[in-house]
N, C-alpha and C positions, 0 to 999 in steps of 0.2 A: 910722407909719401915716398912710394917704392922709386927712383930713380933709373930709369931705362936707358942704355945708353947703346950709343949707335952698332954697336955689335950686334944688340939684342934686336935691335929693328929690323936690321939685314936678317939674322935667321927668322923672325918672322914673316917678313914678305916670301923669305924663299918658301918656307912650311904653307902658306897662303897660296904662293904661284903654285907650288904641289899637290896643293888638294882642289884647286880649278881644273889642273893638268887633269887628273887623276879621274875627274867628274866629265870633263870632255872626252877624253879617249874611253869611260865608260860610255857614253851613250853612245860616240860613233859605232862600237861595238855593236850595242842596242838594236841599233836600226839597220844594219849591216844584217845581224840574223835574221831577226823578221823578214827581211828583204828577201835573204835564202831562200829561209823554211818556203816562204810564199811563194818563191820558186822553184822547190821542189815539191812542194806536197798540194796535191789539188785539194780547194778551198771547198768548204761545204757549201755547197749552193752552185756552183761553180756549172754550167750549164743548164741552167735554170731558163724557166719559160714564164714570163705574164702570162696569167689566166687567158683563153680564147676562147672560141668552137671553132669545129672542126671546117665550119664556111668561110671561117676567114682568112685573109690573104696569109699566109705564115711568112716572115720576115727572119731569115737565121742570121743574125751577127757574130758573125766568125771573123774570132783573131786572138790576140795576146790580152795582156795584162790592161791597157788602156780600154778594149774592150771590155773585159772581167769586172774595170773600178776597182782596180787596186789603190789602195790606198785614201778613196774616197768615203768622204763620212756619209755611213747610212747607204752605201752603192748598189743593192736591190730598188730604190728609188733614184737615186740622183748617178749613176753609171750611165752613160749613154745611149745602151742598147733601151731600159724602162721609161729613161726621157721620148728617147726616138715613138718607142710606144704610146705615150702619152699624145707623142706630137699628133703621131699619126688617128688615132683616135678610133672611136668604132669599125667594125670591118676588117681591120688589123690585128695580127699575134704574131709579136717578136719575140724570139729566145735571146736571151744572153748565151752565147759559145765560144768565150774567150777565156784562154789556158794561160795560166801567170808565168813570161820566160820560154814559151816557147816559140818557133820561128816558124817559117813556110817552107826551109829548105830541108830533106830529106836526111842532109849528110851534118846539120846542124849537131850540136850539145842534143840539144830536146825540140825534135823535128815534131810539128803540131798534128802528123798522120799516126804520130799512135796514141794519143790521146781518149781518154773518153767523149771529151768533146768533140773530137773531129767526127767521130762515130756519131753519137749524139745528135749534132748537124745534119747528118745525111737523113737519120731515120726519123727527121720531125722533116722531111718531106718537102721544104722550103718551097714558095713561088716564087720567093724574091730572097735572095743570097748575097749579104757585102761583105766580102773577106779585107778582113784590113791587116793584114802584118808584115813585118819585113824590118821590123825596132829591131829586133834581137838577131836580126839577120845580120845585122849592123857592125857586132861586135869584132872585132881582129879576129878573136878565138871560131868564129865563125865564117866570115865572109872569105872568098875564096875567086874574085874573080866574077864580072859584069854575067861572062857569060853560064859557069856554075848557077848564078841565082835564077838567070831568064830560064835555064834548063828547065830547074827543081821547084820553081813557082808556079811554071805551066803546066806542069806535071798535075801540081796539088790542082791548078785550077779545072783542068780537065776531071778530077775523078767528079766535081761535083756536076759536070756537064754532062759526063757518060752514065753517072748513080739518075740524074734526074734531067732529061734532055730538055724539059720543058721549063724548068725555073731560070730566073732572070737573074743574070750574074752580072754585081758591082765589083770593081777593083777599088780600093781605096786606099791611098797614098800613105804613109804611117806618116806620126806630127813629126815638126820640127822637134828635136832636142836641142834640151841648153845645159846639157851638164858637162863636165871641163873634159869627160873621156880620156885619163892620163893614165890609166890601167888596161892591161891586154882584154881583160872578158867588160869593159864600158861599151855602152851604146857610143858609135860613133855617127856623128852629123854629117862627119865630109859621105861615109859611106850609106848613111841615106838618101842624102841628095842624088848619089847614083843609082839608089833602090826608087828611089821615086821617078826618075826616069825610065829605065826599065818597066815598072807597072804600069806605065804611058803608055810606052810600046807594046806590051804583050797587050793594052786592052785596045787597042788599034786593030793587032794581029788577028786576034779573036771574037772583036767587034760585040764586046762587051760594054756596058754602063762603066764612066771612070768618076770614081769623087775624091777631090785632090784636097784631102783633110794634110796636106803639107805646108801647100800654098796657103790655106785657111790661118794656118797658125801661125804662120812664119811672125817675124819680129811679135808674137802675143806672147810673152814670159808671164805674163799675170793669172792664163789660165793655168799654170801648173803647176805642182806640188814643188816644193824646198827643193826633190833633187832635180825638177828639171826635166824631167823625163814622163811621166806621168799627170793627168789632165787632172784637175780639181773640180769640183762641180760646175764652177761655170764655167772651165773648159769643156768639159763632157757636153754641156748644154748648145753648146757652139755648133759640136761638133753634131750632132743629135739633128738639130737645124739641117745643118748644110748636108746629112744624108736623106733628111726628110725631103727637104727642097730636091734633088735628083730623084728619089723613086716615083715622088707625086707629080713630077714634070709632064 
């Protein structure tokens, strides 16, 4: 029998820690692009509507990525905007109009007003409108200052009040994040927590419908994806709930 001897052992562990190394910095890579691409390139499907007619209530859910069901398996059913749909039941047609990475403020990376979604939105004629965004608003590379966001949110809120004076506008809180934020373009929590106030405010000022899907999620890490930032199914489902519960009140 071949005799191994401690030398040989050490270069093997090392060749063994190098091809673990090598397989983890592959995949973070991995997931890192897809992440991208999905945030730059709009998603096939991506403003999409459940079947309706034209008598029922129209529901537009407008916002980002957690909107959209990024990253959720099967998310034309289990995304929050086709659960909401379900919830809400006959009578109802909800579009899904949430863009992957993009914000509410104007002077953002990828501000949500040039969107085909944001267009999208307008021309399915909503009765009842919940914009939920303000994640990506979040990020250093973007945030700019309490009162930069109250500007540039009121702004977006307004075109959907002036395009359609008669539909029913919710604000919606964006979720808690739990991911560590150690990089300039991360979602940050401390600077949501100031974007979820802010939303407070402006739905005060303009004496809109508020559904504080922040407070919802606070301390729940189990609805969300690995990174933390993004709802899993039964987050979605959560959340679908507690906007269904405010329109039907």
């Amino acid at each position: 029998m071949q005799h191994i001897n401690k030398a040989q052992v050490i270069l093997m562990e090392r060749k063994v820690f190098k091809w673990i190394l090598a397989g983890a910095s592959a995949a973070i890579i991995l997931t890192a692009a897809i992440y991208f691409l999905a945030g730059y390139l709009r998603s096939p499907g991506a403003g999409s509507t459940s079947e309706g007619d034209h008598d029922d209530v129209k529901v537009a859910a407008v916002g980002d990525s957690t909107t959209y069901g990024l990253l959720i398996n099967n998310r034309t059913e289990n995304a929050y905007p086709p659960q909401l749909d379900s919830l809400l039941g006959e009578g109802y047609w909800v579009g899904n109009f949430g863009a992957n990475n993009y914000a509410a403020m104007k002077s953002a990376d990828f501000p949500y007003n040039v969107t085909g979604e944001y267009q999208d939105s307008l021309d399915f004629n909503p009765d009842v409108t919940v914009i939920m965004l303000g994640t990506n608003d979040s990020k250093s590379t973007n945030w700019n200052g309490r009162e930069q966001f109250r500007e540039e949110y009121s702004e977006l809120v307004d075109t959907y009040t002036e395009e359609h004076p008669d539909t029913e506008i919710y604000l919606a809180t964006p979720p808690a994040a739990f991911n560590e934020a150690d990089r300039p373009g991360d979602i940050n929590n401390e600077n949501i927590d100031k974007i979820t106030e802010i939303i407070k405010e402006v739905s005060t000022e303009k004496d809109t419908g508020l559904i504080d899907i922040n407070q919802l999620t606070q301390d729940r890490r189990e609805w969300f994806q690995l990174d933390g930032i993004h709802p899993n199914s039964d987050g979605a489902s959560h959340i679908a709930r507690e906007v269904e519960k405010n329109i039907t009140d």
